[in-house]
N, C-alpha and C positions, 0 to 999 in steps of 0.2 A: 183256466186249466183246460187243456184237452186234452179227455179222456174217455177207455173204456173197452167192451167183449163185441167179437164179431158175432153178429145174427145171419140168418139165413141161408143165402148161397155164399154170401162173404166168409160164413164159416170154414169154406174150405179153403179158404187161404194159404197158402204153404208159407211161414216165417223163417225168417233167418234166425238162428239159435243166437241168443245173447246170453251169455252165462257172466257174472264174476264172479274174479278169482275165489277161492276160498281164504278164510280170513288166516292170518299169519300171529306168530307173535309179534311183529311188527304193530298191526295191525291191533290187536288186545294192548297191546300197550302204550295205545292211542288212544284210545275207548276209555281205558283207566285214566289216563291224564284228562283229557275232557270230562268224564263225570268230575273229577276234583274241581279241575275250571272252574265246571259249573256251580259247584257249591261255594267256591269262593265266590263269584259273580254275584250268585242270589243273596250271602250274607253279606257282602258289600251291601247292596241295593238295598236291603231291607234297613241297615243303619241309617241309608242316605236316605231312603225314600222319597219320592219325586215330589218339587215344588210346582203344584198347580198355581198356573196365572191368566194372565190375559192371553188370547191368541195373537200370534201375528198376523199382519193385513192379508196375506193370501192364506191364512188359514179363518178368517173371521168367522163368526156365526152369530148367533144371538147369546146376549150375556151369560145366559146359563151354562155354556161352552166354557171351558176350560182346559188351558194347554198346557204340557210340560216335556221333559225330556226324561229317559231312563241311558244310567252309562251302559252298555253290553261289552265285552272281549269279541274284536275282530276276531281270535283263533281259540276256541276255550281251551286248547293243551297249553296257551299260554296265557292265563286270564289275568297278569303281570303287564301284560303286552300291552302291544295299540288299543287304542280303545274307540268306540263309536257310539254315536247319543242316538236314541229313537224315540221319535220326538212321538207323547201319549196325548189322547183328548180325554175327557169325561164332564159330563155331567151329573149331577148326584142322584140319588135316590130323592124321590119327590114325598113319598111318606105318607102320601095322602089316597086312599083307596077312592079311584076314578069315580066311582059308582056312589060312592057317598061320601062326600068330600069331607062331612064332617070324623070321617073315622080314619083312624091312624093304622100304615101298615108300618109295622116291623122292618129293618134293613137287614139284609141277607146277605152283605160284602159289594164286590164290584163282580159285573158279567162283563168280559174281554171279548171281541168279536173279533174275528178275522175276514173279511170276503173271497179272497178266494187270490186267482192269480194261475202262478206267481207272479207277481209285480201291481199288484191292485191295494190301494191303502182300504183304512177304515178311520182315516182321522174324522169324517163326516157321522159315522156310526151315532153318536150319543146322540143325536137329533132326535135319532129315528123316535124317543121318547115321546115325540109331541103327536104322533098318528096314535091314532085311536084303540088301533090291534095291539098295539106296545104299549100303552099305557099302564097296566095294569103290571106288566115287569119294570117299566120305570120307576113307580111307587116303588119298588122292595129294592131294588137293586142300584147301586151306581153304574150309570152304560161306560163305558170303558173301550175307546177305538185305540189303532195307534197303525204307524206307517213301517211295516217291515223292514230289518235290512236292508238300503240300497234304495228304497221308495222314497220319493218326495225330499222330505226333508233330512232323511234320517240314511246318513253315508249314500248319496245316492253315485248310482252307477252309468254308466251308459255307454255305448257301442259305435253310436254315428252320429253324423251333425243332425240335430230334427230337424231342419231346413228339407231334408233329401226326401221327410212324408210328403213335403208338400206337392211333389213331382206326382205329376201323372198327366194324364189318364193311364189306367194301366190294366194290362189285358188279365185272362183270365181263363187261357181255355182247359178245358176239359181232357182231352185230347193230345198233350203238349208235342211239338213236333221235338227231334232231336235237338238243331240248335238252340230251341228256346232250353229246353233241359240241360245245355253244356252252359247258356247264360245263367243259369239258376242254381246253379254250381258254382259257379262263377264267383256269386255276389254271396253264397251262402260263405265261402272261405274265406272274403273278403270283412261278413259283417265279423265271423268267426274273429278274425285278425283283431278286428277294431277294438273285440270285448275290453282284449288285453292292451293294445295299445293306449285307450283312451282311460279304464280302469283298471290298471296294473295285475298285479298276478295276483293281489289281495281279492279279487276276484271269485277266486276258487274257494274263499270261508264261505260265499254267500250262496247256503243249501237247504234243503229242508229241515235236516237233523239240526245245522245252529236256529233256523227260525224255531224248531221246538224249544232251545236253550232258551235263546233270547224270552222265549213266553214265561219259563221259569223264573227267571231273573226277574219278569216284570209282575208275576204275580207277589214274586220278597219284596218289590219295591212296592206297591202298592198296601202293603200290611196285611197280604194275604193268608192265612196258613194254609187254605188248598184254594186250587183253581176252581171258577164257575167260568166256563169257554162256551162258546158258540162258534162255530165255523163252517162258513159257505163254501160249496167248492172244493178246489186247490187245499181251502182253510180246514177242509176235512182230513186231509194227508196226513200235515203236519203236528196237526189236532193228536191222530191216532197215532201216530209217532210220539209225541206228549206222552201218550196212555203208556205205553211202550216201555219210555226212557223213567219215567215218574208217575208210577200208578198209584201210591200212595200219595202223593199232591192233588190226584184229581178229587174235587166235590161233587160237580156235576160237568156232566160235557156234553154238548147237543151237536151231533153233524148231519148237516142239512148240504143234501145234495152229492152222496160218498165217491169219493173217487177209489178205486177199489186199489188196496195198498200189496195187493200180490207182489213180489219182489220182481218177479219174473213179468209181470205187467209195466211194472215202471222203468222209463215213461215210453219208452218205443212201440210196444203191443198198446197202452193204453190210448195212443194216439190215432193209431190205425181203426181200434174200435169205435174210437169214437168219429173219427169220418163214416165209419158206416151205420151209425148211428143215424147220423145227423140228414141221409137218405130218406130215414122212415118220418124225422121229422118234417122236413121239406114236403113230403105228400102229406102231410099232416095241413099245414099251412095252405097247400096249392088245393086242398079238399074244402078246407074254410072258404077260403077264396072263392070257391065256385058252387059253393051253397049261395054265395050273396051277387049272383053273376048278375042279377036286376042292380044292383048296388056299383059295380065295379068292372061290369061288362069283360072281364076277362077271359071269360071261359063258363060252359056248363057243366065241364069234368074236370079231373085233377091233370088229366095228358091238355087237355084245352089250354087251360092255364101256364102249364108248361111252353106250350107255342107260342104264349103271350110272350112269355119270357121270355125266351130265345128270340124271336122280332125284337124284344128292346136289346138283347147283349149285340145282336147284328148289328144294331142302328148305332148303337153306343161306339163298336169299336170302327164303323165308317165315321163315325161326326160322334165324338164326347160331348156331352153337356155341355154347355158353358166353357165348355175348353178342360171343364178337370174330372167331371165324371166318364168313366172308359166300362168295360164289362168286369174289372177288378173291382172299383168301388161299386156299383151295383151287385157283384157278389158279397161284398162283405157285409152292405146295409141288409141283404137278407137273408145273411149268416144272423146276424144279431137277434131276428125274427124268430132261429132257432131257438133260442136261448129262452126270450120271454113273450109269450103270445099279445102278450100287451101291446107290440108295433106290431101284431098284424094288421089294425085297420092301416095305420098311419104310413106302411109300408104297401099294401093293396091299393091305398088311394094314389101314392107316388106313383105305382109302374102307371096305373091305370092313366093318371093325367099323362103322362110321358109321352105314351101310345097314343092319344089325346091332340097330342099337340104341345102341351104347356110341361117344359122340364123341371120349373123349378123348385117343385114341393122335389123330386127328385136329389137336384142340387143340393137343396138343404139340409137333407136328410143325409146323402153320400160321400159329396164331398169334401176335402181333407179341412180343418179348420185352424186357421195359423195359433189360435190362441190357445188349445190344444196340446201341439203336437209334440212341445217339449213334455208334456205328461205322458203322450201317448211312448215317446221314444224311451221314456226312463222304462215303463211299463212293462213294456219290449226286450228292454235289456234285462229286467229282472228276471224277466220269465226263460227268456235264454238261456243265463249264467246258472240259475236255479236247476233248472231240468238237465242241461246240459253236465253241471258237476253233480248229480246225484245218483246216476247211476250210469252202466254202461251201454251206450250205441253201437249200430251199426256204422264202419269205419268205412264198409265198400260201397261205392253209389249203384252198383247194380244190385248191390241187397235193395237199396231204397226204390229201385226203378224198377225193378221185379217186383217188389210188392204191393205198392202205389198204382201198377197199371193194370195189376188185375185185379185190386181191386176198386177203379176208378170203374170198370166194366160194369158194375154193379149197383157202385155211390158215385156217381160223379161231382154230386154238387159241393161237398168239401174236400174230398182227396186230396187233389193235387194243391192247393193254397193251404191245407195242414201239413202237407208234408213239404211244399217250402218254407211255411213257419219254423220249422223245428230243424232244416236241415242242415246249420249251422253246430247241430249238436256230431255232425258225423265228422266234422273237422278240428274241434272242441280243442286248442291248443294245450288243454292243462289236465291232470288227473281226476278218471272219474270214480266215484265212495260206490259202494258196493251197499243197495238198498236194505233198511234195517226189516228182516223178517217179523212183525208184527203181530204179536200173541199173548193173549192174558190168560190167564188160569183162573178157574173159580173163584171168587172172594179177594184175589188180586188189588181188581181193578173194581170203582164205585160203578152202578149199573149208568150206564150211558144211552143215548134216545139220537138214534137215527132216524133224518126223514127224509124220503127220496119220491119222485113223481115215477112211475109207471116206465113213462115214455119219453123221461129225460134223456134228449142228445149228450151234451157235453161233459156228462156223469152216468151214465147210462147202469139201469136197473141192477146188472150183473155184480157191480161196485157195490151196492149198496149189500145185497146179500152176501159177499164175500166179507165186509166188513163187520157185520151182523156176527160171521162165521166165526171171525179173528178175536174179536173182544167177547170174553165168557161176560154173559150177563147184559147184554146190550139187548136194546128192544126199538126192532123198528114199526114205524109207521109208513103205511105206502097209500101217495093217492092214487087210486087207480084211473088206468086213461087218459091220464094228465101228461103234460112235457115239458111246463115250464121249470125251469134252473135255480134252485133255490126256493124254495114254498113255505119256511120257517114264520109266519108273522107276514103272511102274504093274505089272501081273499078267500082261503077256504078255511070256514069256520072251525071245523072238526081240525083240521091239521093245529091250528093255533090255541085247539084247546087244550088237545096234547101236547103241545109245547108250555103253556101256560099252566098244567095242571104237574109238569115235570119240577119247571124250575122254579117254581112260587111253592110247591108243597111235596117233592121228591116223587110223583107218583108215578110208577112207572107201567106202560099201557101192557094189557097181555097180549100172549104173543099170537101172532099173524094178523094186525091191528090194521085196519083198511080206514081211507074216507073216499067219498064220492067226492070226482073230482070236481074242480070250481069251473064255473059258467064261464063260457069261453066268450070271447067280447064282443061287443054289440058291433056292427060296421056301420058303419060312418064315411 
């Protein structure tokens, strides 16, 4: 997901107004026919119920893993219609309390996770059982992954040959001159084109609002009577959209890491904020960096470090790595950095070798990977088709060029690569839904446990208190100071005990609930 609220001088951003229409009867009586859909879907599913078995070879794992498929309605106004499988993982509840194996926990249903995206599976999810922080929810619960519409296995979609990631070097500036901005236009209409030519107009089912259906349907297939969700990310959206469309199906719902579901935020403003986000985290990381400057010789300040960097983007786009790293894959390996503090050693040690002399921890790290990149490209396409049919863009490229350049003025180090990411959505060939305004009323909806870091880029703080705002009864948790992406059953004790003291015993933290954040990592 990229998203989120401008801070500081980027607040004064001037936006281009994006309104949708207001709803029609047309419109209501689409809404009616899909809630029906949906109710057929889920009593379907829950008669059929999904046959777990063995995984297939690219989905393998260890025994305990277990695969299956769920049917879903490509369109739910016609839940008659085509149909698509989305292919589920699980592994069971283990039953057995970590801590004293001889005593029996109780089974609590299945917990469904999503990671995030759009376009990121969780077929891998039930694993996570076997880490130590999750144990204790693997005992009560069966873990419960599965691959969204369009992902992986399940109706996958895609835009262009994967062959064409493996191209590069590819630049990366800051600064874009005019022609490179009319190529970048260019290839955005062009990937636009591919959506539909390569996955037809059926296209346009795959949204936020069906991945909420689709979650429904999988919780009747699974013998659920109400949902236990977890969702990373993007996985928070659709989550709260869930809460939305079916408040009385919810049991418990955990969103970690909130994208803020403002109607009027999604997803054009939420993208913007979140490149200038991702500003405050980059000095976050170049400040790490240069605390450990004995370690990585990059710099003794966060600007030092900075000029490290820009000497490696120079050198990269005179002479690429190896022939495939350019100042594009160097920027995206330490876009990554934003996300999770974890590759900051492993990212500090690359530039540092680089500058060094030796590319190839570099290489390894950035360069495009052939075995890859058909996941990478499906990923790509989900997230496109996703954001692009879900709510409305701007249509003029000078809306996108005027707002992008000022505030690149400010953030440059994501700007302009998020707003080519997304810029496909400005020529979007199909119709876009008009985002669902997101609201529960007191006693509506079951109390929900939001957890968000401080100083998270890619979900950025503002999201999470607006989400707080939207579901009556929700209680968040904030690590303070912290900026990694996703913190649910990550390294910070207090965070994972309010997660474990939610879902294992309903408890819900009082409000303005803080943890000191977790120790930022050793350099190496």
């Amino acid at each position: 997901m990229r998203a989120a609220v401008l801070y500081g001088t980027a607040g004064s951003l001037v936006l281009a107004t994006v309104v949708a229409a207001p709803a029609g009867s047309a419109q209501i009586r689409s809404d009616r026919a899909e809630r029906h859909g949906t109710a057929v879907a889920a009593a379907r599913a829950a008669d059929d119920g999904i046959r777990f078995g063995t995984c297939s070879e690219d989905q393998d794992g260890p025994g305990s893993l277990q695969c299956g498929t769920v049917t879903v309605p490509l369109d739910y106004a016609h839940p008659d219609g085509e149909q698509i499988k989305l292919t589920v993982s699980r592994v069971r509840a283990t039953g057995r309390d970590p801590r004293n194996g001889k005593r029996s926990v109780p089974r609590q249903g299945a917990l469904v996770y999503n990671p995030g995206g759009p376009g990121a599976s969780g077929m891998y999810f039930p694993l996570i059982g076997m880490i130590p922080e999750w144990k204790r929810i693997a005992s009560a619960y069966d873990l419960v992954g599965y691959a969204p519409r369009g992902v992986g296995r399940s109706a996958p979609i895609s835009c262009q040959d994967p062959k064409l990631l493996l191209k590069g070097p590819a630049p990366s500036p800051t600064d874009p001159s005019e022609s490179y901005k009319e190529e970048r236009v260019a290839r955005a209409k062009a990937y636009a084109r591919g959506c539909v030519e390569r996955s037809g107009r059926a296209i346009r089912h795959f949204t936020s609002v069906n991945n909420a259906r689709d979650l429904d349907v999988l919780r009747a297939a699974l013998g659920e009577r109400k949902l236990t969700f977890m969702g990373a990310s993007y996985g928070t959206y659709f989550g709260a959209l869930y809460a939305e469309l079916f408040p009385s199906h919810v049991r418990r719902m955990v969103l970690d890491s909130a994208v803020n579901p403002d109607p009027a935020k999604v997803w054009y403003r939420n993208n913007l904020d979140q490149s200038a986000a991702f500003e405050t985290r980059w000095a976050d990381f170049r400040t790490w960096i240069a605390e450990h400057h004995k370690v990585y010789g990059l710099g003794r300040t966060a600007e030092e470090v900075q000029r490290s960097y820009e000497t490696a983007r120079a050198r990269l786009a005179a002479e690429p790595a190896g022939g495939e790293v350019g100042p594009g894959q160097l920027q995206g390996a330490f876009l990554q950095a934003g996300y999770y503090d974890d590759y900051w050693p492993q990212r500090a040690r690359a530039l540092s070798a680089y500058l060094s002399g030796d590319p190839q921890p570099l290489i390894r790290q950035a360069a495009p990977h052939p075995d890859s990149v058909k996941e990478q490209e499906n990923g790509k396409a989900v997230y496109t088709a996703v954001e692009c049919n879900d709510a409305p863009w701007p249509r003029a490229w000078h809306t996108w060029d005027r707002d992008n350049t000022r505030l690149a003025r400010v953030a440059p180090f994501e700007t302009w690569s998020n707003a080519w990411m997304n810029l496909p959505c400005a020529f979007w060939p199909l119709p876009r839904q008009r985002p669902l305004d997101v609201r529960t009323v007191p006693g509506e909806l079951a109390p929900t446990l939001i957890l968000a870091a401080e100083r998270d880029a890619a979900t950025p703080y503002a999201g999470a208190l607006e989400m707080r705002r939207r579901l009556s009864g929700s209680a968040l948790v904030t690590e303070r100071a912290s900026g990694s992406h996703g913190i649910g059953g990550g390294s910070n004790r207090c965070v994972n005990a309010h997660l474990d003291a939610y879902l294992l015993e309903g408890r819900v933290p009082a409000a303005g609930a803080t943890c000191a954040p977790h120790r930022p990592p050793e350099p190496r």
